[in-house]
Backbone as CSV, one residue per row, in Angstrom:
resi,resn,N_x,N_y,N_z,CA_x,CA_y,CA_z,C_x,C_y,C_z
1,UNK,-9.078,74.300,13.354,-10.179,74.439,12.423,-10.903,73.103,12.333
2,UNK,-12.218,72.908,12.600,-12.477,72.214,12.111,-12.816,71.888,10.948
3,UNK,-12.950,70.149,10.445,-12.945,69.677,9.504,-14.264,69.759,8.506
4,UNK,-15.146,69.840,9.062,-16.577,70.046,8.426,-16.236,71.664,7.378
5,UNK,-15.456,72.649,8.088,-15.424,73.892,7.000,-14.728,73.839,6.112
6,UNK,-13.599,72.690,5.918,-13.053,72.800,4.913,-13.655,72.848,3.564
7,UNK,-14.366,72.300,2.912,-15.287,72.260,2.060,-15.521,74.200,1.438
8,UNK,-16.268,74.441,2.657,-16.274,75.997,2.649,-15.439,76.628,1.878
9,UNK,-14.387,76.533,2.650,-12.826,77.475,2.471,-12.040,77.418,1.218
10,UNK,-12.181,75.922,0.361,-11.975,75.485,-0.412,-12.808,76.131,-1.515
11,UNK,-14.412,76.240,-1.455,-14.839,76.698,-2.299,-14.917,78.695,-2.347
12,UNK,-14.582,78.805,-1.084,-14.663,80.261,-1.386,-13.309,80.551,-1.759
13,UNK,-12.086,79.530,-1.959,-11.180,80.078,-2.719,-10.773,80.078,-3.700
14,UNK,-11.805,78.713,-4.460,-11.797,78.791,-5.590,-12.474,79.623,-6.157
15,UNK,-13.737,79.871,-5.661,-14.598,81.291,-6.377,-13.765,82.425,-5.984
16,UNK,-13.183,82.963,-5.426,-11.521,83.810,-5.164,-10.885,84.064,-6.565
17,UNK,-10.287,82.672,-6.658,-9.372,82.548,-7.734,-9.902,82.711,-9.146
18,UNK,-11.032,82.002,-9.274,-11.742,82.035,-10.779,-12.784,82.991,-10.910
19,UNK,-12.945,83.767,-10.238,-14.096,84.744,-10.150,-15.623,84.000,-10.179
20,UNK,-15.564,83.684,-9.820,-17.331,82.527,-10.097,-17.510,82.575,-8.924
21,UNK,-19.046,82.986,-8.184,-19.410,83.037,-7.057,-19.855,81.796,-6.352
22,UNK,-19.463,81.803,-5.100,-19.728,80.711,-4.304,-20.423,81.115,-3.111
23,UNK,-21.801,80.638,-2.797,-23.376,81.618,-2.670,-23.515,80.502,-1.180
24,UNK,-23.601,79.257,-1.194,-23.835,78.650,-0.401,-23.633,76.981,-0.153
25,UNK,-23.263,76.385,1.255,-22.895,75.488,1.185,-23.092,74.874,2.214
26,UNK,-23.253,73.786,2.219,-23.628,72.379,3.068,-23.768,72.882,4.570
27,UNK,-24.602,72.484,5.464,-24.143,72.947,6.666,-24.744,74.283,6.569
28,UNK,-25.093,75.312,6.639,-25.202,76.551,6.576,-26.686,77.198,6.100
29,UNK,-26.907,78.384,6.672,-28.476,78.794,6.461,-27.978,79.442,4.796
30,UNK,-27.625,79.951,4.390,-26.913,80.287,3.228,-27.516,79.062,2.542
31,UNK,-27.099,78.034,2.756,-27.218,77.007,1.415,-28.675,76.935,1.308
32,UNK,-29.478,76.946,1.911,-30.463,76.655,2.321,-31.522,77.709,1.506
33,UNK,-30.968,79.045,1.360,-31.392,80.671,0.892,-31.019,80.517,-0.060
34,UNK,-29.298,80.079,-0.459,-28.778,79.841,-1.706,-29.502,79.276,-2.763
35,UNK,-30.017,77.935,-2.334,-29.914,76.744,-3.138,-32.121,76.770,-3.692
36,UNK,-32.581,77.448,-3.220,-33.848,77.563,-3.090,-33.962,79.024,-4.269
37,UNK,-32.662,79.879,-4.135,-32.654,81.097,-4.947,-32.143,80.886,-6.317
38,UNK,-31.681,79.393,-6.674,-30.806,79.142,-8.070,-32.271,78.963,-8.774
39,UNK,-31.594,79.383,-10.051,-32.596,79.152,-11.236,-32.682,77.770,-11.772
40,UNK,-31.629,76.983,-11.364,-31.564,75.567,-12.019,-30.864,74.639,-10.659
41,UNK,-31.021,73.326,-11.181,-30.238,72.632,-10.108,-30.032,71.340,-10.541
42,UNK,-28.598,70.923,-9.945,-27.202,69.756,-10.802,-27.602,68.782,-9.869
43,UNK,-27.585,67.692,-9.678,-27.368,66.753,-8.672,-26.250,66.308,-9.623
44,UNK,-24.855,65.553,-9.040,-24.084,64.681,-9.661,-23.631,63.572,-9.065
45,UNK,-23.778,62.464,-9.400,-23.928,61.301,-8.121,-22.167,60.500,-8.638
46,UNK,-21.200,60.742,-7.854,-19.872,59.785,-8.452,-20.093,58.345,-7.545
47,UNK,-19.782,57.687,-8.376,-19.700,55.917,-8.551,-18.655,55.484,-9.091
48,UNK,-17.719,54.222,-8.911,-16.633,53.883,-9.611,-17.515,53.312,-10.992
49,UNK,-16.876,53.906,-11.518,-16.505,55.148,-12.375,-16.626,55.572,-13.439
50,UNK,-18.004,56.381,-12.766,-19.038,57.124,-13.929,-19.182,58.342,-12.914
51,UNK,-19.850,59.420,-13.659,-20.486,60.166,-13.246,-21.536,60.532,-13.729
52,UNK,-23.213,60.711,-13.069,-24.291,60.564,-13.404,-24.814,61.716,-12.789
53,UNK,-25.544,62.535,-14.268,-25.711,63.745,-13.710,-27.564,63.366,-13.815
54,UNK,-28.002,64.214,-13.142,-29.943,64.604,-12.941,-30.479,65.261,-14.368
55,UNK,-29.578,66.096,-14.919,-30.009,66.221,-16.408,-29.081,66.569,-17.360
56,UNK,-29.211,66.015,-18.208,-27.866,66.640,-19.359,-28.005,68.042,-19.968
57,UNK,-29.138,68.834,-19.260,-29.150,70.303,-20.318,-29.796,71.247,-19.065
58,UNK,-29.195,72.297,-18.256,-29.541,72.933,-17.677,-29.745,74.908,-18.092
59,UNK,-30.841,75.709,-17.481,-30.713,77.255,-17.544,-29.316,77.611,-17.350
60,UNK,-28.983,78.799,-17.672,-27.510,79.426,-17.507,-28.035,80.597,-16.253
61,UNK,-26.981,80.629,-15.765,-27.591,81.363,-14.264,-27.349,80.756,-13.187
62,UNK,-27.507,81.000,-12.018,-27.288,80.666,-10.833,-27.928,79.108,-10.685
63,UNK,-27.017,78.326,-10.140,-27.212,76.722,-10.095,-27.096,75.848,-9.072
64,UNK,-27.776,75.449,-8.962,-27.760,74.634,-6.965,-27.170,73.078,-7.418
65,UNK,-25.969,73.090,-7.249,-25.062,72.563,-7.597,-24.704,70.986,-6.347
66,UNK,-25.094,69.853,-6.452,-24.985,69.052,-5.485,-24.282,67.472,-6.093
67,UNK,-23.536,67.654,-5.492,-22.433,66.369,-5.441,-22.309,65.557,-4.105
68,UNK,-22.548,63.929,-4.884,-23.108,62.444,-3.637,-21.554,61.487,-3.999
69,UNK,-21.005,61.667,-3.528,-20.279,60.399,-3.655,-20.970,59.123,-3.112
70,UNK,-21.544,57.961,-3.991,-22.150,56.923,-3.927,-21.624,55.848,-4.114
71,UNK,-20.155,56.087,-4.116,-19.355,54.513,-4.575,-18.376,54.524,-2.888
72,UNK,-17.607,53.381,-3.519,-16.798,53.114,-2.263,-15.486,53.815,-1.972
73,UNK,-15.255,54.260,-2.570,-13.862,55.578,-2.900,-14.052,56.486,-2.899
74,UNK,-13.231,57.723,-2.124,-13.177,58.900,-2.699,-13.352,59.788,-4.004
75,UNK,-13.538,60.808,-4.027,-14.101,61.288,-5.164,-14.177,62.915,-5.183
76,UNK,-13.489,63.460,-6.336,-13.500,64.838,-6.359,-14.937,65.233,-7.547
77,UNK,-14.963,66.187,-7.692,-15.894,67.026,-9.078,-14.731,68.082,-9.775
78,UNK,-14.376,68.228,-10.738,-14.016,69.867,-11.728,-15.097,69.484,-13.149
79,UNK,-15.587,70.884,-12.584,-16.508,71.581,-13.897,-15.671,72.584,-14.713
80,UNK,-15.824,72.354,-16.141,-15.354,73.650,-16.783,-15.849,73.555,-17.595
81,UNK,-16.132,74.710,-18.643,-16.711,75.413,-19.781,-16.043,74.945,-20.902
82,UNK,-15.832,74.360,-21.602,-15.353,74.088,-23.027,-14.313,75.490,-23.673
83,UNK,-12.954,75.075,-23.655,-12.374,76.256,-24.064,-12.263,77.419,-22.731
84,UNK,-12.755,76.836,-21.776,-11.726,78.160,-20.811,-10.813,77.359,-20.171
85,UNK,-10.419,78.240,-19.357,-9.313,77.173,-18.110,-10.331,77.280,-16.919
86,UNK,-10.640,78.474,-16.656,-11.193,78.484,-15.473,-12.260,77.230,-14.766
87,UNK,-11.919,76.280,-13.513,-12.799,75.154,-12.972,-13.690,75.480,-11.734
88,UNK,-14.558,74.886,-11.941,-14.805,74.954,-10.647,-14.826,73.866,-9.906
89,UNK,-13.881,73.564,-8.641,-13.302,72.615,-7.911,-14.698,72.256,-6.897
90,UNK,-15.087,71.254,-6.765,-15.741,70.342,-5.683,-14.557,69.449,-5.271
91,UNK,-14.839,70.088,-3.535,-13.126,69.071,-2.907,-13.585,68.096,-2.559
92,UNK,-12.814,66.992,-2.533,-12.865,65.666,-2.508,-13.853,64.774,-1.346
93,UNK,-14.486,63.903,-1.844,-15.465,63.467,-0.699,-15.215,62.274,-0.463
94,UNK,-15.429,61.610,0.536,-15.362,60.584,1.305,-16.703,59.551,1.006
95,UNK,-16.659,58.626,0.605,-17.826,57.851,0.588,-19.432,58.503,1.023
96,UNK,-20.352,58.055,0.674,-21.596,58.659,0.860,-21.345,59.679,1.968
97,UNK,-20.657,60.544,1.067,-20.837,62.194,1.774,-21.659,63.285,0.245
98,UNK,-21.983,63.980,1.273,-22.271,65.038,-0.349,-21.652,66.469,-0.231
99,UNK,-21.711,67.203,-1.159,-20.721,68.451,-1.197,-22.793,69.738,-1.678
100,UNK,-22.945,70.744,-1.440,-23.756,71.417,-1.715,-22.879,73.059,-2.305
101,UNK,-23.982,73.311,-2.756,-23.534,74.761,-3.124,-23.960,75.710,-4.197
102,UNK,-24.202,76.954,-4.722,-24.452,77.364,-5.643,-23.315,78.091,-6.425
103,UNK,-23.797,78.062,-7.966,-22.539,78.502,-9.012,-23.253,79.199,-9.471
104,UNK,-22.453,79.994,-10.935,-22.992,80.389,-12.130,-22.039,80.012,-13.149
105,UNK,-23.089,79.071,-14.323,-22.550,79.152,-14.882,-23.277,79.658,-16.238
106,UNK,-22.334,80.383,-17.301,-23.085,80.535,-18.534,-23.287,80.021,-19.696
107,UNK,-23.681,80.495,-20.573,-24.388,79.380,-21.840,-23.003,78.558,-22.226
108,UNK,-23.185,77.437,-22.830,-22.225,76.764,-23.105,-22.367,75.391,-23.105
109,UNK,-21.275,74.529,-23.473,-21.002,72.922,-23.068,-19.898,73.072,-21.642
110,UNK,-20.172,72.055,-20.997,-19.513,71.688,-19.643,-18.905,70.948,-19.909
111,UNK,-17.490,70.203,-19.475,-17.086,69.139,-18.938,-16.787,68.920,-17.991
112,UNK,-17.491,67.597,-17.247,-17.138,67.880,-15.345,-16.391,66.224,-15.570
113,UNK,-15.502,65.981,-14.570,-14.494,64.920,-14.316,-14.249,64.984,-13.040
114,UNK,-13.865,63.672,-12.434,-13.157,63.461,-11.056,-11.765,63.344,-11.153
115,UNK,-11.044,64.234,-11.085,-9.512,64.429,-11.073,-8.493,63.857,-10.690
116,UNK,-8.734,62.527,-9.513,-8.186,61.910,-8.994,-7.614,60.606,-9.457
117,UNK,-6.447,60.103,-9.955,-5.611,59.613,-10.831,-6.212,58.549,-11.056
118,UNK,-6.746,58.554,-12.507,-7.072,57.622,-13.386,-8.609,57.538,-13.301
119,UNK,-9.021,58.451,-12.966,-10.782,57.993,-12.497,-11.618,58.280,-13.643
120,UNK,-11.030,59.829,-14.548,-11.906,60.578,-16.012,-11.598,59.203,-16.684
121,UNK,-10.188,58.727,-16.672,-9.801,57.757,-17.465,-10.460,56.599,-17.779
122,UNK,-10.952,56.598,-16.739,-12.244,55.150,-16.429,-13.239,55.222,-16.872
123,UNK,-13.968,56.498,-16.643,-14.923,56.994,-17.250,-15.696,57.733,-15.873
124,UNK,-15.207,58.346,-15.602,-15.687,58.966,-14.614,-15.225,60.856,-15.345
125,UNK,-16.402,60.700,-16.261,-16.541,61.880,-16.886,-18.117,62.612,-17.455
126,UNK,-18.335,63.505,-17.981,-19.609,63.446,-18.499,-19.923,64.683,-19.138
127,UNK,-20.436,65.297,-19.526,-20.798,66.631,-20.414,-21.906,67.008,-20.536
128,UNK,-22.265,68.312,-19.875,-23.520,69.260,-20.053,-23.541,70.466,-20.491
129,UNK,-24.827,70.640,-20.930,-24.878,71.552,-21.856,-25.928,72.569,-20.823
130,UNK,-25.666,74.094,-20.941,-26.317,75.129,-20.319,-26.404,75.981,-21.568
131,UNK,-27.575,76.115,-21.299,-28.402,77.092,-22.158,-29.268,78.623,-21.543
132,UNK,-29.036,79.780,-22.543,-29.871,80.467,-21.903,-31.502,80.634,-21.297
């Protein structure tokens, strides 16, 4: 297998597992159809160690969802809804790589973090709010 699909596989198994659709992604005419068809759209740029989102208040609905790792370290994304369990996993990136893709998410507060030991801790955290 190559390494470029992992990303893919990863996200179509997390949209698998959590029921949240995973529409399109990096690489692919899909993302491209996907990401042009969302009603809203995330850029999230990780840096040691912050995470800096494009806006703090997005539509609820389908979301063109894009993650830059811009620092010198690796770097994951989990999004979740305030009060569920359910995440949605962005797998881990390698220095100025980016991750693409579309979600849904609904009305609510977010908390998204980089999972990777000690990084939320640092401050590599942040909170958005989706609205209808």
């Amino acid at each position: 297998m190559r390494k470029r699909k992992l990303p893919q596989l990863v996200a179509i198994a997390v949209a698998a597992a959590t029921g949240l659709p995973a529409i399109g992604f990096a690489g692919s005419d899909a993302a491209l159809h996907g990401a042009a068809a969302a009603g809203s759209h995330l850029q999230v740029i990780q840096v040691e160690y912050r995470l800096v989102l494009s806006r703090g208040t997005i539509k609820a609905g389908r979301v063109g969802l894009e993650a830059i790792d811009r620092g010198m370290d690796p770097h994951d994304l989990r999004v979740r809804r305030v009060a569920s369990r359910l995440e949605i996993v962005v797998p881990e990136l390698m220095p100025q790589h980016r991750w693409d893709g579309v979600v849904y998410l609904k009305a609510g507060i977010y908390d998204l973090w980089c999972s990777l030991p000690e990084h939320a801790r640092l401050g590599m955290r942040a909170r958005l709010r989706v609205v209808r």
